[in-house]
C-alpha positions as CSV (number, residue, x, y, z in Angstrom):
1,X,40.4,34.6,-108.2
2,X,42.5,37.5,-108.7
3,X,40.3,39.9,-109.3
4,X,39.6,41.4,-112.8
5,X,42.1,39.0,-114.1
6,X,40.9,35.9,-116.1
7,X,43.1,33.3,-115.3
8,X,43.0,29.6,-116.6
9,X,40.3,26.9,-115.3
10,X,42.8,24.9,-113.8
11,X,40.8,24.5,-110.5
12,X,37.3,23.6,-112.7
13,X,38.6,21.1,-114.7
14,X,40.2,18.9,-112.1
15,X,37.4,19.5,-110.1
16,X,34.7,18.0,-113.3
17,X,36.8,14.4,-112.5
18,X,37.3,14.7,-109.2
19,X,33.3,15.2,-108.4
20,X,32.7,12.3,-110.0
21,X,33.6,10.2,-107.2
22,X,31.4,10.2,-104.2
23,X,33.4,12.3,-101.8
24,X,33.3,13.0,-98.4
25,X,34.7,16.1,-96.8
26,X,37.3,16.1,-94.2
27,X,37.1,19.0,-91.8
28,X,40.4,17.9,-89.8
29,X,43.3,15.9,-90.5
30,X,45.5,14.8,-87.6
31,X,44.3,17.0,-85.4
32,X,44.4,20.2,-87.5
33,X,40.8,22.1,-88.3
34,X,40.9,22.5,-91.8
35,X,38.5,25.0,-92.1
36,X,40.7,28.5,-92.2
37,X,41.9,27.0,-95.6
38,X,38.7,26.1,-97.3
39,X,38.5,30.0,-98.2
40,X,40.6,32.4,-97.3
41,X,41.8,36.3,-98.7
42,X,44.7,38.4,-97.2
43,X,46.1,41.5,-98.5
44,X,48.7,39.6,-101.0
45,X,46.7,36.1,-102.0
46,X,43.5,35.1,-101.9
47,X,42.2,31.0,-102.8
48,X,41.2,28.0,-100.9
49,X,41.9,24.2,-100.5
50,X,39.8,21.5,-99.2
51,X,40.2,17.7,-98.4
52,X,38.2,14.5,-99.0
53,X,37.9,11.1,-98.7
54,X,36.4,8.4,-100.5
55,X,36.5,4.5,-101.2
56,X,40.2,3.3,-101.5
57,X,41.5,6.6,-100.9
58,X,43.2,8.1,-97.4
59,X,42.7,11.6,-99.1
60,X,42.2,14.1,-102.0
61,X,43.9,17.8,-101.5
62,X,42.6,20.7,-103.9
63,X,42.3,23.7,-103.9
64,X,44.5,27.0,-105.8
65,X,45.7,30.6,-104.6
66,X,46.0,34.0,-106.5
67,X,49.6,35.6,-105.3
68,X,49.8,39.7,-105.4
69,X,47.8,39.0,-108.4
70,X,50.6,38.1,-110.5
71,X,50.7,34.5,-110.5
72,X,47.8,31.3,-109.9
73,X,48.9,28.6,-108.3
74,X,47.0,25.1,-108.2
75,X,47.3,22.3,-106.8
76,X,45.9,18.5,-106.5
77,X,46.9,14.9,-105.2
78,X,45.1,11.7,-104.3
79,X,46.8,9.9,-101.7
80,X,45.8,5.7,-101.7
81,X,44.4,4.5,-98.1
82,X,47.0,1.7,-96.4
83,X,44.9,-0.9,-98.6
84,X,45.8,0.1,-101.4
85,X,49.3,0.0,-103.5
86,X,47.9,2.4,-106.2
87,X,50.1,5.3,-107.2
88,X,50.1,9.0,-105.6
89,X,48.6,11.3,-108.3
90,X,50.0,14.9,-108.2
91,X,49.4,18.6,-110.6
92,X,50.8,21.1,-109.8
93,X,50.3,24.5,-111.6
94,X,52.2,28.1,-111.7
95,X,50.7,30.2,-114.2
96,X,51.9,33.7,-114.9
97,X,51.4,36.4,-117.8
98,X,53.6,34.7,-120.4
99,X,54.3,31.0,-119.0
100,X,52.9,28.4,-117.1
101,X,54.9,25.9,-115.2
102,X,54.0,22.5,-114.5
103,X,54.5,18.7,-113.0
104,X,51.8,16.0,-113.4
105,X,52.5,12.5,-112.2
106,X,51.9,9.2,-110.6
107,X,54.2,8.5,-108.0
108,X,54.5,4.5,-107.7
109,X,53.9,3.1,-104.1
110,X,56.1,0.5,-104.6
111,X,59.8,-0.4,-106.9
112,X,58.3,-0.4,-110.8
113,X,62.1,-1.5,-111.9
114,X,61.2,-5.0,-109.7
115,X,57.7,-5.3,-109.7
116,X,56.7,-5.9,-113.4
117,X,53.1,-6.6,-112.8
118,X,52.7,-3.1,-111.0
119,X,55.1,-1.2,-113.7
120,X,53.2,-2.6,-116.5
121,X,49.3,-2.1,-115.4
122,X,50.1,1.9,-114.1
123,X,53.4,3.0,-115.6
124,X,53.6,1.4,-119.0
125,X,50.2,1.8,-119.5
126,X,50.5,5.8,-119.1
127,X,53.5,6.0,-122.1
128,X,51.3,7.4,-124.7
129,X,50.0,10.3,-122.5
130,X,53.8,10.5,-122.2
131,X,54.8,10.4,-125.6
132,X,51.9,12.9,-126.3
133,X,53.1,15.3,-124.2
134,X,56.9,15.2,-125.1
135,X,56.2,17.3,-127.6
136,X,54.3,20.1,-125.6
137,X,55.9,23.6,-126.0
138,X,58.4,24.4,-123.3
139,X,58.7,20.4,-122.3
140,X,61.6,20.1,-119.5
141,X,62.9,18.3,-116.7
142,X,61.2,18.7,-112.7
143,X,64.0,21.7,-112.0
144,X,63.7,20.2,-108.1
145,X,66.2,17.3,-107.5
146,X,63.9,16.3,-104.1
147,X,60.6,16.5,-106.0
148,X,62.3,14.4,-109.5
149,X,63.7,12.1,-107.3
150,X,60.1,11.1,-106.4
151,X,58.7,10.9,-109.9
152,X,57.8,7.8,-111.9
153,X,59.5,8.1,-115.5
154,X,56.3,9.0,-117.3
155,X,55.9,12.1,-115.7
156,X,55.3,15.7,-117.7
157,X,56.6,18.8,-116.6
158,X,57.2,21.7,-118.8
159,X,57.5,25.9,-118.4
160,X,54.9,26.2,-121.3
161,X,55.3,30.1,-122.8
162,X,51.5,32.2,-123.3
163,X,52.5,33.0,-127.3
164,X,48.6,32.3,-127.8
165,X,45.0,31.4,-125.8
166,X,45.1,28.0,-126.9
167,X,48.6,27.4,-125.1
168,X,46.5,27.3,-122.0
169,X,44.2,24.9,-122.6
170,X,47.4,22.6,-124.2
171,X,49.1,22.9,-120.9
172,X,45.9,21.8,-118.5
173,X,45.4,18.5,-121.2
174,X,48.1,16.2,-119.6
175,X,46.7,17.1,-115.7
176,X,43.0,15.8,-117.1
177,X,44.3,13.1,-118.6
178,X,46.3,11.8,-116.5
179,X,43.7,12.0,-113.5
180,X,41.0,10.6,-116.2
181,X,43.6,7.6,-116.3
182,X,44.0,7.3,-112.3
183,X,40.4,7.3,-111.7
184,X,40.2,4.5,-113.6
185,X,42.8,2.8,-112.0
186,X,41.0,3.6,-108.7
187,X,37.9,2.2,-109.9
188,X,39.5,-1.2,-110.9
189,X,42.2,-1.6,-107.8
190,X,41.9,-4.2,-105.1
191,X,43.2,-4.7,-101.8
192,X,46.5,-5.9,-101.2
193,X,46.4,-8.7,-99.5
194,X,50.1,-10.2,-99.4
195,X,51.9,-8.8,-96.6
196,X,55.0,-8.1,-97.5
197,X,53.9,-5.9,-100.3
198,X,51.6,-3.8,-98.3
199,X,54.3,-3.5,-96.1
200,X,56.5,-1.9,-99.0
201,X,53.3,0.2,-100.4
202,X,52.8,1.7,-97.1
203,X,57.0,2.5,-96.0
204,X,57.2,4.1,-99.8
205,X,54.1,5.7,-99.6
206,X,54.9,6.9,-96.1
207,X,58.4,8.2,-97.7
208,X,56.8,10.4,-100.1
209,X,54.2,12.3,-98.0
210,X,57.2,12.8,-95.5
211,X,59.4,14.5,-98.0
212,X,56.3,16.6,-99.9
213,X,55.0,17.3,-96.8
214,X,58.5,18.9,-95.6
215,X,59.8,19.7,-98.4
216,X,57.6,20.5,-100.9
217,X,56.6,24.3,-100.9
218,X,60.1,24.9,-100.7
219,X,60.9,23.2,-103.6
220,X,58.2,24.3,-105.7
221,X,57.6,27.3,-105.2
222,X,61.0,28.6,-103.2
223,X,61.1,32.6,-103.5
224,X,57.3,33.2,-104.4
225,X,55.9,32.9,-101.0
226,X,58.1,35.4,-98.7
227,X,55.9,35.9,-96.3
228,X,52.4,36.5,-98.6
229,X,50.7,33.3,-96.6
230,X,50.7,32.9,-93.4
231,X,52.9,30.3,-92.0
232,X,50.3,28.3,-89.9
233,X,47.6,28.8,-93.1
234,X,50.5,27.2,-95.3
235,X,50.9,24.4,-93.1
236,X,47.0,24.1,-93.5
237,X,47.4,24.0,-97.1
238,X,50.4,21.2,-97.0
239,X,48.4,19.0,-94.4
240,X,45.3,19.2,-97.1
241,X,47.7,17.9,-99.7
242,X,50.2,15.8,-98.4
């Protein structure tokens, strides 16, 4: 995407874990076709997202845009089905000439301050990809209050500044890893069975789709849109995701 310009294999690399997993496309998703967003290219951005299923999972969202050829965006998130207390995984990527901003997380399901069993198989188990990545160059807090406010308190975000090639590739490690990490989670998780905690999984998980789903674009990306995507192919985009 954007033309002659080379950017960085964001989309690829996520895409080498994600296809791992036997998926199964989803050309609608409550009632919306999907398909204008699989591919799409208008005068100011050009990209495409697409949507899957697959065993314990409601949904995967992928997909990344060139804007006026000035800045890549990418995106990804695995969404647990209602069986399921696992975590919401989320990358998101903003790279531009000289920097690259990003967020990488998994957002817990249920309370990981009260629930010690859950905080210590997927939170404290992810610390040393945190403590890896503290030092990354450019290393800084989620500037969106709505979006932090979601976050578990291993998550890595960081405005990463292009001083050399190999800054690139340093800034796309913590998204593998961290979706390296979740898929294994996936592979090992279970059904909930007790009630009231599947009750809790799905309210918090329902809490956090509501307020990415509404809120999202405008927090992460605020000024950069004006107008260059459609509204009703940006609502595509956030229904693929969120």
């Amino acid at each position: 995407m954007g033309g002659e310009k080379k950017w960085s294999p964001y989309l690829e690399k996520i895409r080498e874990q994600i296809d791992q997993l036997t998926l199964t496309e989803l050309g609608e998703w409550k009632g919306c076709d999907l398909a204008p967003a699989g591919e799409f290219a208008t005068p100011q951005a050009s990209g495409g997202f697409k949507a899957y299923s697959t065993e314990k999972v409601g949904k995967i969202g992928i997909g990344s845009f060139c804007l006026k050829e000035t800045v890549y965006y990418g995106f990804c998130t695995i969404i647990p089905d209602e069986d399921h207390d696992l975590p919401v995984y989320i990358s998101k990527w903003e790279e531009r000439d000289k920097e690259i901003t990003l967020l990488v997380d998994i957002m817990p399901t249920v309370d990981s301050l009260i629930n010690e069993d859950y905080r210590k198989k997927y939170i404290e188990s992810m610390q040393p990809f945190w403590d890896k990545y503290a030092s990354l160059p450019g290393i800084c807090p989620e500037e969106s209050d709505v979006i932090r406010s979601l976050c578990s308190i291993i998550y890595t975000a960081a405005r990463v500044p292009i001083e050399k090639e190999g800054m690139r590739l340093a800034a796309l490690a913590p998204h593998t890893e961290y979706l390296k990490s979740y898929l294994g989670f996936l592979k090992e998780a279970v059904p909930v069975t007790d009630d009231v905690r599947r009750k809790e999984a799905k309210r918090k998980r329902e809490t956090i789709l509501h307020t990415l789903n509404t809120r999202f674009f405008e927090e992460a990306m605020k000024d950069a849109l004006d107008g260059s995507i459609e509204d009703n192919l940006l609502k595509l985009i956030t229904a693929i995701l969120f």
